[in-house]
C-alpha positions in Angstrom: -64.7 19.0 -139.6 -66.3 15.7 -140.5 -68.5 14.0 -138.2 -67.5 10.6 -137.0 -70.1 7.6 -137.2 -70.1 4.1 -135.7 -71.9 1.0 -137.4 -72.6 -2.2 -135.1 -74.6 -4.4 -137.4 -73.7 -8.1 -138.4 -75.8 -7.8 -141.6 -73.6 -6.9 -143.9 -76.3 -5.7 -146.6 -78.2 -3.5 -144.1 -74.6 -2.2 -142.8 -73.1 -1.2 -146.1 -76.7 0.4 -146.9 -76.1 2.4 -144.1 -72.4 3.2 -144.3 -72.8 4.2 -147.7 -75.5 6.7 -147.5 -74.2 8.5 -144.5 -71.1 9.1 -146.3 -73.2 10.2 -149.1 -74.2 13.1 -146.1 -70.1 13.5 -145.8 -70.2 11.7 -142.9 -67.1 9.8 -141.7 -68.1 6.1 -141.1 -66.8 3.2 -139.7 -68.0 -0.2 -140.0 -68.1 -3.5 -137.7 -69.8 -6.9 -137.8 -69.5 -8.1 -134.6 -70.4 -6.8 -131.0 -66.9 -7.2 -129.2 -65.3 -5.0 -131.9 -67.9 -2.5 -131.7 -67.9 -2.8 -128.0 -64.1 -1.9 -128.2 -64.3 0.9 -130.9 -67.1 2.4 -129.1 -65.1 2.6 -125.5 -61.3 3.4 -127.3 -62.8 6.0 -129.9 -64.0 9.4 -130.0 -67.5 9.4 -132.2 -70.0 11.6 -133.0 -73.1 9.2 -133.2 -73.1 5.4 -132.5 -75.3 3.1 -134.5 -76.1 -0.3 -132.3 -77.9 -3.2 -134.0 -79.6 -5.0 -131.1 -78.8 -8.4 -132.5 -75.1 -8.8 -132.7 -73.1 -11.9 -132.1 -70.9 -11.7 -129.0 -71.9 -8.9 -127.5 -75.7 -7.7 -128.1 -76.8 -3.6 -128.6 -78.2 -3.8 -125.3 -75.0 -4.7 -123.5 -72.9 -2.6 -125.7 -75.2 0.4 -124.7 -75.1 -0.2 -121.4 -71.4 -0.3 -121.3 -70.7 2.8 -123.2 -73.2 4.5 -120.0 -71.5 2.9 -117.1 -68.2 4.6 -118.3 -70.0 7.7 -118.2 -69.7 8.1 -122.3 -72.7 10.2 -123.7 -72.0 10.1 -127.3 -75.8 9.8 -128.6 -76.8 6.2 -129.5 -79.4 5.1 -132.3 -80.4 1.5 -132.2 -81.9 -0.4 -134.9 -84.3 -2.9 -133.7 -86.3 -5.6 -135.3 -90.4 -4.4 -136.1 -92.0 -6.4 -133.8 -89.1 -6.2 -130.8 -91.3 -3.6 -128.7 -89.6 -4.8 -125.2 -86.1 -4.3 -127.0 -87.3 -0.9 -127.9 -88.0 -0.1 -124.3 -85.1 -1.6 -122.9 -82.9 0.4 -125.0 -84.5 3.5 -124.1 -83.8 2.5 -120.4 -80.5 1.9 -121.0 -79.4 5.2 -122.2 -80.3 4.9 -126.2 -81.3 8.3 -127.7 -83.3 6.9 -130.7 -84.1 4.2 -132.3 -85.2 3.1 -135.3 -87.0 -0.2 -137.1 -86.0 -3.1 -139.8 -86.9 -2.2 -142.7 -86.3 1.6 -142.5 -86.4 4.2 -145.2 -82.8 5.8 -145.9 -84.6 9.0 -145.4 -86.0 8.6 -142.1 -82.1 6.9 -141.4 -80.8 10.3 -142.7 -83.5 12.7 -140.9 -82.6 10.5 -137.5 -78.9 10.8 -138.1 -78.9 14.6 -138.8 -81.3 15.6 -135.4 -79.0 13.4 -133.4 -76.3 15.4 -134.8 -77.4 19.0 -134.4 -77.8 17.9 -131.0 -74.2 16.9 -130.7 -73.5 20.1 -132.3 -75.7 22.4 -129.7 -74.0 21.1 -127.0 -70.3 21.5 -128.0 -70.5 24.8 -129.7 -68.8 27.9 -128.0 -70.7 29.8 -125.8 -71.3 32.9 -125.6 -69.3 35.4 -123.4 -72.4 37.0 -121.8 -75.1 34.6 -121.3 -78.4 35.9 -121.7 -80.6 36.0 -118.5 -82.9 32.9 -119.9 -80.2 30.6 -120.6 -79.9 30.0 -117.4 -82.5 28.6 -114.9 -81.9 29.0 -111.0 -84.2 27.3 -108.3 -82.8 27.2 -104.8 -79.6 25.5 -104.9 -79.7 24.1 -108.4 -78.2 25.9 -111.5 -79.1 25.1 -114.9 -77.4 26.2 -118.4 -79.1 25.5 -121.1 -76.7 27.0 -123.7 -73.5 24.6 -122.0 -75.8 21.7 -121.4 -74.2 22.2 -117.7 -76.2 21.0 -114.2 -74.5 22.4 -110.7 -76.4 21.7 -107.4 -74.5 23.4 -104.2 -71.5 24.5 -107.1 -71.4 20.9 -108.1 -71.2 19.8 -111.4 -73.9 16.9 -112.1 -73.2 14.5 -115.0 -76.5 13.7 -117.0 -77.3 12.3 -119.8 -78.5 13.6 -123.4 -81.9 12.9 -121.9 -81.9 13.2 -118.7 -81.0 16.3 -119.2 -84.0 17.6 -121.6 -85.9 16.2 -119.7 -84.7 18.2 -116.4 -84.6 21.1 -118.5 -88.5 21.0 -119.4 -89.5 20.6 -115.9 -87.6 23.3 -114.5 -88.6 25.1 -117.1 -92.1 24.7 -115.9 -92.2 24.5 -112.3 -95.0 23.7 -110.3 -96.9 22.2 -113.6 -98.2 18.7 -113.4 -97.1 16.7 -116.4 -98.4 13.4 -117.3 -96.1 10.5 -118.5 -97.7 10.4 -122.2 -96.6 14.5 -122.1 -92.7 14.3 -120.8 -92.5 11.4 -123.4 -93.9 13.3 -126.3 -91.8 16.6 -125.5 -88.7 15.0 -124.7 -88.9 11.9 -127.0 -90.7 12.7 -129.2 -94.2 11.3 -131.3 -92.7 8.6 -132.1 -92.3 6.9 -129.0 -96.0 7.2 -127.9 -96.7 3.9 -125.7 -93.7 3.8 -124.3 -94.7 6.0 -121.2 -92.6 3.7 -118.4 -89.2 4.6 -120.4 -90.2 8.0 -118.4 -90.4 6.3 -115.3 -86.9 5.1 -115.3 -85.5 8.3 -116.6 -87.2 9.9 -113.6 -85.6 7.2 -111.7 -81.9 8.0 -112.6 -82.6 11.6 -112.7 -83.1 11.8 -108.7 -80.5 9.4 -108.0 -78.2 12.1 -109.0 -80.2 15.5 -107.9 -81.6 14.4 -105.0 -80.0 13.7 -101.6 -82.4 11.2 -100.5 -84.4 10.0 -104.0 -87.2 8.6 -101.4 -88.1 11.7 -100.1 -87.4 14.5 -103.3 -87.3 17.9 -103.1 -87.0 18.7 -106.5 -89.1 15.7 -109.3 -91.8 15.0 -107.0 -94.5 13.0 -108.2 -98.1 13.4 -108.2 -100.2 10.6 -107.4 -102.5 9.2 -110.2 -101.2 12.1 -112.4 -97.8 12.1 -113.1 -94.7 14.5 -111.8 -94.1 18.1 -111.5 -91.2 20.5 -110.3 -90.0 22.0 -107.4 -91.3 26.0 -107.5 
């Protein structure tokens, strides 16, 4: 089966570019202009990947984005930003954008950013197993994490988390009692290429208590180490 793609992006050059060598991928792609119609295909359409341009008449990336999260939709969103919009940049990641990527970009790095975005759509709808192996799972107190489902419960109840918030509770847990810096969550969750955008883990950290924690001023479980960074409950 075909994966499905939206394109939000009012230059019709750059849009075409991208339509056309996605399909070239045998991707299915569809194509809008404006931020209103992408805003509507986004919320009344099941896709695989989303493709936001931040600069859209109407409606802009950013609010499109932001949308698409308050309605609890998690299909993985790459933005395309302009080279020298850093606070964009960060303000997307905030918002709930997976990737993004910069005017002018190479159709390879497009491709290799489309096709990890992907896989990870992939992981996380595949079948699982019958028998889950004893590391696919990771237990601490009252909170339940499966890795192979992509699945959070916390006192046998299901916790909706984002693409990222959710690697980025798995690799804490994962590690408990380990201090992490910012610069290190960002690299392992976000990857190199995000390197100086350390507060985008802040936030993340943020929205990640707000749904794990009973009272996010006083954690039990992402508790934060003064002058260092944060660490796990053990």
């Amino acid at each position: 089966m075909q994966e499905k793609i939206l394109v939000v992006e009012d230059q019709q050059d750059i849009n075409e570019l991208v339509a056309l060598n996605l399909e070239s991928l045998n991707y299915t792609v569809e194509r809008c202009l404006d931020g209103s119609k992408g805003l509507h295909f986004a919320l009344h359409k099941s896709w695989d990947l989303i493709i936001l341009d931040i600069m859209l008449p109407g409606i802009d990336g950013l609010q499109i984005c932001q949308r698409i999260r308050a309605k609890e939709i998690f299909t993985p969103i790459l933005m395309l930003t302009a080279k020298k919009s850093e606070a964009d940049r960060v303000v997307g990641l905030e918002v709930g954008a997976d990737d993004y990527l910069t005017k002018p970009f190479s159709v390879r790095e497009l491709q290799a950013r489309v096709k990890a975005l992907l896989r990870r759509v992939a992981f996380m709808t595949q079948e699982p197993q019958e028998q889950l192996k004893e590391e696919d799972e990771i237990i601490l107190d009252e909170l339940l994490i499966n890795r192979q489902k992509r699945q959070v419960r916390l006192q046998d109840k299901s916790l909706k988390l984002t693409a990222k918030e959710f690697d980025l509770l798995v690799y804490m847990a994962s590690h408990p009692g380990q201090v992490f810096s910012r610069e290190q969550l960002l690299n392992a969750v976000w990857g190199y290429q995000h390197v100086g955008y350390e507060h985008t883990v802040n936030s993340h950290i943020n929205r990640l208590r707000a749904k794990l924690e009973r009272d996010s001023t006083h954690p039990k479980y992402v508790l934060t180490v003064w002058g260092v960074g944060y660490k796990f409950y053990e």
